[in-house]
C-alpha positions in Angstrom: -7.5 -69.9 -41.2 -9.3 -68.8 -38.2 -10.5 -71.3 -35.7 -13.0 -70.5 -33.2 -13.9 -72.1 -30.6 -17.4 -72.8 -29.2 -17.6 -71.9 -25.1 -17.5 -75.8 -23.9 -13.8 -75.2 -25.4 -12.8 -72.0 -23.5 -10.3 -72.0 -20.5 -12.5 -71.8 -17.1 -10.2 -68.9 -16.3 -11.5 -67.1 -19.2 -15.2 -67.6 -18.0 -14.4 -66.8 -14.7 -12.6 -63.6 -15.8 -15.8 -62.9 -18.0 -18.1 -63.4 -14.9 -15.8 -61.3 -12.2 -15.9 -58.3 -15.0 -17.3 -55.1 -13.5 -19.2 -54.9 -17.3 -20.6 -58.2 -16.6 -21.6 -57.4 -13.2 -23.2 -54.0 -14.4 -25.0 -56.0 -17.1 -26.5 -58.5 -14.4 -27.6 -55.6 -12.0 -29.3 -53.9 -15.3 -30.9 -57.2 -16.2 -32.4 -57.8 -12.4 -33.6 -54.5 -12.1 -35.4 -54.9 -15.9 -37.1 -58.3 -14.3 -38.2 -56.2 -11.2 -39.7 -53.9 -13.4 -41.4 -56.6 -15.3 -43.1 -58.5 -12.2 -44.4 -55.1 -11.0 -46.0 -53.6 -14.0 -47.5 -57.2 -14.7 -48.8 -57.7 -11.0 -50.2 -53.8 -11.3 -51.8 -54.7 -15.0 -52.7 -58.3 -14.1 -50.9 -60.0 -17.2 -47.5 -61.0 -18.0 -46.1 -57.7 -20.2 -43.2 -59.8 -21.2 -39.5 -58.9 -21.2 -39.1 -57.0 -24.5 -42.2 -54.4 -23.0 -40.4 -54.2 -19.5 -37.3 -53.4 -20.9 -38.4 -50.9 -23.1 -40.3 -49.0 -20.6 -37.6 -49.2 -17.7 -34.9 -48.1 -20.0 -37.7 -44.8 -20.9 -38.8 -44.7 -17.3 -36.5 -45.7 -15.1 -32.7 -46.1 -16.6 -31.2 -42.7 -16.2 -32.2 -42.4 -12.7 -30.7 -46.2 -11.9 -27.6 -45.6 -13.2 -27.2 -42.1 -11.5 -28.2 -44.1 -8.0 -25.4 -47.0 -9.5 -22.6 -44.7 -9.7 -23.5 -42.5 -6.2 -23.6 -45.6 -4.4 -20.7 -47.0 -5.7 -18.5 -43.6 -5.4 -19.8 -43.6 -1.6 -19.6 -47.6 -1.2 -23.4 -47.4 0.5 -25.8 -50.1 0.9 -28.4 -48.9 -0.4 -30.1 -50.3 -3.8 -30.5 -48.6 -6.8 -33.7 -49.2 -7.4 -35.3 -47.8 -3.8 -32.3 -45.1 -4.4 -34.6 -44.1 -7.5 -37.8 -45.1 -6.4 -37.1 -42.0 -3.3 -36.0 -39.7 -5.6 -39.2 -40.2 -8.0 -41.0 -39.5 -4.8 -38.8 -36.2 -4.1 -39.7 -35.1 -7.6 -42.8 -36.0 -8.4 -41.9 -37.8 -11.4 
C-alpha cells in the first residue's frame, strides 16, 4: 500500500529544500518575468491580457533571449537583470 502524504504532512526541511532548489528558484525568476510581461502588454493594450496570453507570447517573444541573459549573468556572477539584459539586446538587433 502506498501512503501519500498531503504537504501539511511533509518535514519543513523537505519544503525548505524544495524552496532553496536552483530549479525552483529558476521557476520563480521565469514566473516574475512572465508577470512583467503581462502588466506591460496590458498597460500598452489598456486591458488585462491575462496570464495564459502573457505566457504564451513571452515564451514566443521573449524566452530564448532570457534564458541566454540567465545563464551569461550567472557564468559571470553580474548584477544585471535578465530582463533589461534582453530588452538591450532587442535594441542591438532590431528585433
Amino acid at each position: 500500500m502506498i501512503c501519500m502524504t498531503s504537504p501539511a504532512q511533509e518535514p519543513s526541511n523537505s519544503r525548505e529544500f524544495v524552496k532553496q532548489s536552483s530549479l525552483y528558484q529558476e521557476f520563480l525568476a521565469e514566473r516574475e518575468e512572465i508577470l512583467k510581461h503581462k502588466w506591460l502588454e496590458s498597460e500598452r493594450l489598456g486591458y488585462d491580457i491575462g496570464f495564459e496570453r502573457a505566457l504564451l507570447d513571452w515564451i514566443r517573444k521573449h524566452r530564448e533571449g532570457w534564458r541566454a541573459a540567465r545563464r551569461q549573468q550567472n557564468n559571470l556572477g553580474g548584477s544585471a537583470t535578465p530582463f533589461a539584459t534582453a530588452a538591450v539586446n532587442e535594441k542591438k538587433t532590431g528585433s
